[in-house]
C-alpha positions as CSV (number, residue, x, y, z in Angstrom):
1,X,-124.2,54.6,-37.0
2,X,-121.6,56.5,-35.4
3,X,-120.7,60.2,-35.5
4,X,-117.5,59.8,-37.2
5,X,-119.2,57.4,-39.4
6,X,-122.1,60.1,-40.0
7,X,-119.9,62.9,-40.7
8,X,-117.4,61.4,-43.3
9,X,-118.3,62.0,-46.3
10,X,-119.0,59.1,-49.0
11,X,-115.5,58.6,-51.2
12,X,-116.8,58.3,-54.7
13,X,-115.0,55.2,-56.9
14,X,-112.5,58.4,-58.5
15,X,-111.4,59.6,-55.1
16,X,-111.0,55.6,-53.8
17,X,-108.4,55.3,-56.6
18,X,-106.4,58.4,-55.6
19,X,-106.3,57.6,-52.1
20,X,-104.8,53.8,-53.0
21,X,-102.1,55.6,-55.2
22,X,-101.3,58.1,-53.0
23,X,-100.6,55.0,-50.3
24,X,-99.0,53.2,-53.0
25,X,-96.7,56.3,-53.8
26,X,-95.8,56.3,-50.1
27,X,-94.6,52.7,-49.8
28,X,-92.4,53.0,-52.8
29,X,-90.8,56.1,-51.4
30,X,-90.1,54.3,-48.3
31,X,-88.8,50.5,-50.2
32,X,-86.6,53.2,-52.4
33,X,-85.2,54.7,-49.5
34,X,-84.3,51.2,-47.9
35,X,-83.0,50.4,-51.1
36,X,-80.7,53.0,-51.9
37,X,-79.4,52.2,-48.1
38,X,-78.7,48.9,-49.1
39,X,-77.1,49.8,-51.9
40,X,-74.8,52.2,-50.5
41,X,-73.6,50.2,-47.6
42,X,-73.2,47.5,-50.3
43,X,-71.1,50.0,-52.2
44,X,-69.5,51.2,-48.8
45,X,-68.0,47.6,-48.6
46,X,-67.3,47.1,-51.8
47,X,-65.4,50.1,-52.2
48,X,-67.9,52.0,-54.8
49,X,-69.3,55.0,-53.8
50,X,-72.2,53.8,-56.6
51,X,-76.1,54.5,-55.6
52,X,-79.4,53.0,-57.8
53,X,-82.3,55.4,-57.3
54,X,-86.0,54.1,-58.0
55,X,-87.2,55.3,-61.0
56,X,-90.5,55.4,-59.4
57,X,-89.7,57.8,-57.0
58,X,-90.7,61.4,-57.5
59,X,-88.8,64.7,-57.3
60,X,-89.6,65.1,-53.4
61,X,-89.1,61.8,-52.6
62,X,-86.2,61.3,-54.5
63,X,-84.3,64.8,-52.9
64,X,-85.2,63.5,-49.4
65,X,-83.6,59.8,-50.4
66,X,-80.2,61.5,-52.2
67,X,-80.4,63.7,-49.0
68,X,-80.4,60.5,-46.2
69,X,-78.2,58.6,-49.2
70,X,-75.3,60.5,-48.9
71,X,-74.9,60.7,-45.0
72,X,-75.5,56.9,-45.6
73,X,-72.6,56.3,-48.1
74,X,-70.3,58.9,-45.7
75,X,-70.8,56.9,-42.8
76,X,-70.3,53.8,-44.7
77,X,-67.3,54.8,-46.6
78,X,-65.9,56.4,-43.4
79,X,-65.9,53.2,-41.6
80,X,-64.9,50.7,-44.1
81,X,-61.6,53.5,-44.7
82,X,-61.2,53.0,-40.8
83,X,-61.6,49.3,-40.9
84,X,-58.9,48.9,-44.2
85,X,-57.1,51.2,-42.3
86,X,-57.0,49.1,-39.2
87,X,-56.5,46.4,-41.5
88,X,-53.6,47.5,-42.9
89,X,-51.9,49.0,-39.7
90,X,-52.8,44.9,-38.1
91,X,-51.0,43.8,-41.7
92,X,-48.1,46.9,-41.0
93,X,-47.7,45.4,-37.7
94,X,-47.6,41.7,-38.2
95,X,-45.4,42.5,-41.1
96,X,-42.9,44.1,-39.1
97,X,-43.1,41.8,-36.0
98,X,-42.3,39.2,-38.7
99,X,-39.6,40.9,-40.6
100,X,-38.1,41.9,-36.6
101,X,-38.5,38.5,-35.9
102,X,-36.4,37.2,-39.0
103,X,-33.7,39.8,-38.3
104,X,-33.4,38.6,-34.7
105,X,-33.3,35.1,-36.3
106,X,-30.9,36.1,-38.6
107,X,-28.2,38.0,-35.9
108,X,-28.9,35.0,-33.7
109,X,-27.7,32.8,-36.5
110,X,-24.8,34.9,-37.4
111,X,-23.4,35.3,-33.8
112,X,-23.7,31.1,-33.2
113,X,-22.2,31.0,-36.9
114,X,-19.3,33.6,-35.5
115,X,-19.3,31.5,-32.6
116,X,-18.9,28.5,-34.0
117,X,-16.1,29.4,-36.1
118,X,-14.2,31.5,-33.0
119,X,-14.4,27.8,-31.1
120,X,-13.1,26.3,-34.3
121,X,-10.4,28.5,-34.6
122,X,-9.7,28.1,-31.2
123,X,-9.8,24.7,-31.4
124,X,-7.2,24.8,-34.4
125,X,-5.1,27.2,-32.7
126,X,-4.8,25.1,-29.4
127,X,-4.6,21.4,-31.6
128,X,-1.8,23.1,-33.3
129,X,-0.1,24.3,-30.6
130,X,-0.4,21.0,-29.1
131,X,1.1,19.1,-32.3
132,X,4.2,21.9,-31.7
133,X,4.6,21.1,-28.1
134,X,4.3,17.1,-29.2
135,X,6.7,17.6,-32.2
136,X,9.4,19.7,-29.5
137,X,8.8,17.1,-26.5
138,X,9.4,13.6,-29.3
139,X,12.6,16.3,-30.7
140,X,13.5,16.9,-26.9
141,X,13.3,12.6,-26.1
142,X,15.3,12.5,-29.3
143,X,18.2,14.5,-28.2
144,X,18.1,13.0,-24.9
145,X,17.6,9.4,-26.2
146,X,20.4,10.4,-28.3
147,X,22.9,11.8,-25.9
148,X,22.4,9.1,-23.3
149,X,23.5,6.3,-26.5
150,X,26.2,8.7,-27.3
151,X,27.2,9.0,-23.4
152,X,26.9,4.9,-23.0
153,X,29.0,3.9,-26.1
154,X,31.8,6.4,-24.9
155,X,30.9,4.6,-21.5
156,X,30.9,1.0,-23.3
157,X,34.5,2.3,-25.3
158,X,36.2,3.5,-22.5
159,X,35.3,0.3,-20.0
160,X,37.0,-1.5,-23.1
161,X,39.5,0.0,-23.6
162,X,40.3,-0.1,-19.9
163,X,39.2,-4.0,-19.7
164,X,42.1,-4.1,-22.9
165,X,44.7,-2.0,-21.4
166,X,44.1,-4.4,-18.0
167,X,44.2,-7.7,-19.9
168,X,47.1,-6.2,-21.8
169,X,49.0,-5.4,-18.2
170,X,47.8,-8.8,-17.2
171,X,49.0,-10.3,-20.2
172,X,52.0,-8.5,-20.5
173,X,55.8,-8.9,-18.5
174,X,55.9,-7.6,-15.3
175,X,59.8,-7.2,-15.8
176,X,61.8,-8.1,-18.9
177,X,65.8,-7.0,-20.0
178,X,66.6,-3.5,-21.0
179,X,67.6,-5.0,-24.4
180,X,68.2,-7.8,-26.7
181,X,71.3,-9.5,-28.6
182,X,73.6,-8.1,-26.1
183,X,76.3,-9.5,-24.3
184,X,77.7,-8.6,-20.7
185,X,80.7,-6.4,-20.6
186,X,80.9,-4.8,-17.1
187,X,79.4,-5.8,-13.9
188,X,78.3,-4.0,-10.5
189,X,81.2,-3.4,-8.5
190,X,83.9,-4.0,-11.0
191,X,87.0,-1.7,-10.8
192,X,89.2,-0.4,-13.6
193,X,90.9,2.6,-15.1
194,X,87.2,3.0,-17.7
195,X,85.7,4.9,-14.2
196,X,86.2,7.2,-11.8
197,X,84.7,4.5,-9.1
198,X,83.4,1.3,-8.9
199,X,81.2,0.2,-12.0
200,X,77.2,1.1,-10.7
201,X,75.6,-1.2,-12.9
202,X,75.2,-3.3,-16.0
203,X,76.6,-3.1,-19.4
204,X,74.7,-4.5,-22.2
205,X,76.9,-4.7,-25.3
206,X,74.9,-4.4,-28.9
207,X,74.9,-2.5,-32.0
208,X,74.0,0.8,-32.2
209,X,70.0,1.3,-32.6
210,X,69.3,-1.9,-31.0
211,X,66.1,-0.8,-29.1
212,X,66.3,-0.2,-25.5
213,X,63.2,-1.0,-23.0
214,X,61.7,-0.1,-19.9
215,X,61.9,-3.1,-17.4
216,X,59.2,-2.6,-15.5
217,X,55.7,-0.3,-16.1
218,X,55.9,3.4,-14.6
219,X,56.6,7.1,-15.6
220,X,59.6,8.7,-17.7
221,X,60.8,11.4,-15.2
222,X,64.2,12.1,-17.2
223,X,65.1,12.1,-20.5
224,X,68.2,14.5,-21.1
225,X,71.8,14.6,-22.0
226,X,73.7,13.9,-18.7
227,X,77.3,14.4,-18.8
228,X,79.5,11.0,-18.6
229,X,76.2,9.3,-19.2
230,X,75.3,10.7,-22.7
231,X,71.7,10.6,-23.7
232,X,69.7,9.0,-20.4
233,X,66.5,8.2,-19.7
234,X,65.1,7.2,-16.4
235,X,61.8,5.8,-15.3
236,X,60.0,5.9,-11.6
237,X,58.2,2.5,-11.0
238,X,55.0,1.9,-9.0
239,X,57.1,0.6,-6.1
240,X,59.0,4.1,-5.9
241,X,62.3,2.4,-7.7
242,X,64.1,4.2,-10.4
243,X,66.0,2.7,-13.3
244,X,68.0,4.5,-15.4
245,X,69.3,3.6,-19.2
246,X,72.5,5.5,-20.8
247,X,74.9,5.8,-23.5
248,X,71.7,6.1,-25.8
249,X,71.6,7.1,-29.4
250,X,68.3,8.8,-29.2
251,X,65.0,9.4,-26.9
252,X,62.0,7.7,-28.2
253,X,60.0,9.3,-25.2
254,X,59.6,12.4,-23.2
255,X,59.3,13.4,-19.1
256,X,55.7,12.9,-18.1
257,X,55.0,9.6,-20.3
258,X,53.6,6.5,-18.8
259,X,55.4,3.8,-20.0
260,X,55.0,-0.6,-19.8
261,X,57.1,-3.2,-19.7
262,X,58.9,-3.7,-22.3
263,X,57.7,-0.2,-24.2
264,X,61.0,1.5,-26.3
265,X,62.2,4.6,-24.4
266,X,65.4,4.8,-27.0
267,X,68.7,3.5,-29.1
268,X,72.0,2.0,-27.8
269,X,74.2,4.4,-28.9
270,X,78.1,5.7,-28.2
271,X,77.1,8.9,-26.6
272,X,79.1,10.0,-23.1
273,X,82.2,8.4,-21.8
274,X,82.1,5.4,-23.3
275,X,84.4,3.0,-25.6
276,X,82.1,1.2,-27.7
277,X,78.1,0.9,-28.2
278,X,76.5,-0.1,-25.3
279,X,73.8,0.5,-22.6
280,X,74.4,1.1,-19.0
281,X,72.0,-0.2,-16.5
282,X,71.2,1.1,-13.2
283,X,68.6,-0.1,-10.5
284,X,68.2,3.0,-7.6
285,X,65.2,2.0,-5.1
286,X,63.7,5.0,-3.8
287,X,66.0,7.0,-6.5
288,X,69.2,6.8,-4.2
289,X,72.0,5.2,-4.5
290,X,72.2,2.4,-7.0
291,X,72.5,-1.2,-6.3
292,X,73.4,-4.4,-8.1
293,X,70.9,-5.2,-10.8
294,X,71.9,-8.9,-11.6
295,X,69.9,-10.0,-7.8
296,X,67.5,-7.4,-8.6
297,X,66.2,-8.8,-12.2
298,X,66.6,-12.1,-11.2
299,X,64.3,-11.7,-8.1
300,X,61.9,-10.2,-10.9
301,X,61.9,-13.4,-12.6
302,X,64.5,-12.3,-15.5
303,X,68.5,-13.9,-15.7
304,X,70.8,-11.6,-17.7
């Protein structure tokens, strides 16, 4: 037998039992302790700052465990603040990531939308300014369209009335006789106490207002009272010959008119030195000195 085991002394069946408790009082100190840890992390996470203490464990043991307990549960509650704070602040941020997000979204959306509408309104603007300058450019072709119809038919009218007043020339005499239902009372050349000289032309005998008419187309260049004459008209030709018509009643033309063949330039009348109504006929080529009209209408293709 060893030393040691000759020196303990013998444990009697009393003391065995009070050395088993006291082990036994040990171990439940301990399990207590690792319980109430447990149960305050538990609480830690679940937001409780609750703790279960053994009911086995006695006064020292139990100041030791509330002791360790509650730096446990501070430590515990400290970090599961820190991690819902965290939480939140990661929940704060998303939240206002996403509510910057929608905003940009949103002012994104309103400038394409104000976009949009400015191209739209452009668009109107420039499709109605375009219908304007459509509307002015058919009004414009219009007017135009409408002045050149206006400038042909005055065109058309006055090429037919030219094409009439040729076909009317055509058609017309190119000399006729200074009157009508006349007869012959003097003759070129004849002498007699009625003139001052020689007769200078033809007298056509008829009643007063028979009409009296140009021989030949040209221009009035007199129409006045002429002394001896009376009331005389006389009318330039084309070939530069003048004939002149007196005695007349009245004018039915003025200087300056164009007259045809056969148009009334007055009225066989008594006015001048005269004895009876008649008209007196000259023929003056060139507008000198008068010659005999008889050869001079008859070359015309007239016979008095």
């Amino acid at each position: 037998m060893s030393e040691a085991g000759r020196t303990a002394p013998r444990r009697t069946p009393a003391g065995a039992r009070r050395v088993a408790k006291h082990r036994l009082t040990r171990r439940s100190s301990v399990r207590g302790v690792q319980l109430v840890g447990l149960t305050a992390a538990l609480a830690a996470a679940a937001g409780t700052s609750a703790v279960a203490l053994s009911p086995t464990a006695g006064p020292a043991t139990a100041g030791t465990a509330s002791t360790t307990t509650s730096s446990q549960q501070l430590d515990a509650i400290t970090a599961a603040r820190i991690e819902r704070r965290e939480l939140a602040t990661r929940d704060m941020s998303r939240f206002e990531l996403s509510l910057e997000s929608t905003r940009k979204a949103q002012a994104a959306a309103a400038a394409a939308a104000k976009a949009r509408a400015a191209k739209l309104a452009a668009n109107a603007n420039l499709t109605q300014r375009r219908a304007a300058a459509l509307a002015a450019a058919k009004q414009l072709a219009a007017r135009k369209a409408a002045a050149a119809a206006k400038a042909e038919a005055i065109a058309k009218a006055k090429a037919a009335a030219k094409a009439e007043a040729i076909a009317k020339a055509k058609a017309a005499p190119k000399v006729v006789l200074p009157t009508t239902g006349y007869r012959i009372t003097a003759t070129f050349g004849q002498a007699g106490g009625r003139w001052a000289r020689n007769h200078t032309g033809l007298d056509f005998a008829a009643p007063i207002g028979t009409p009296v008419r140009s021989v030949m187309a040209g221009e009035v260049i007199q129409a006045d009272y002429e002394g001896a004459y009376g009331r005389q008209v006389k009318v330039r030709h084309a070939d530069g010959t003048v004939t002149s018509y007196s005695h007349m009643s009245e004018f039915t033309v003025s200087v300056g008119d164009s007259v045809q063949a056969g148009s009334q330039v007055g009225s066989i009348g008594v006015t001048g030195n005269t004895t009876g109504p008649h008209l007196h006929f000259e023929v003056l080529p060139g507008g000198d000195g008068p010659i005999n009209p008889k050869p001079w209408l008859i070359e015309h293709g007239v016979n008095p």
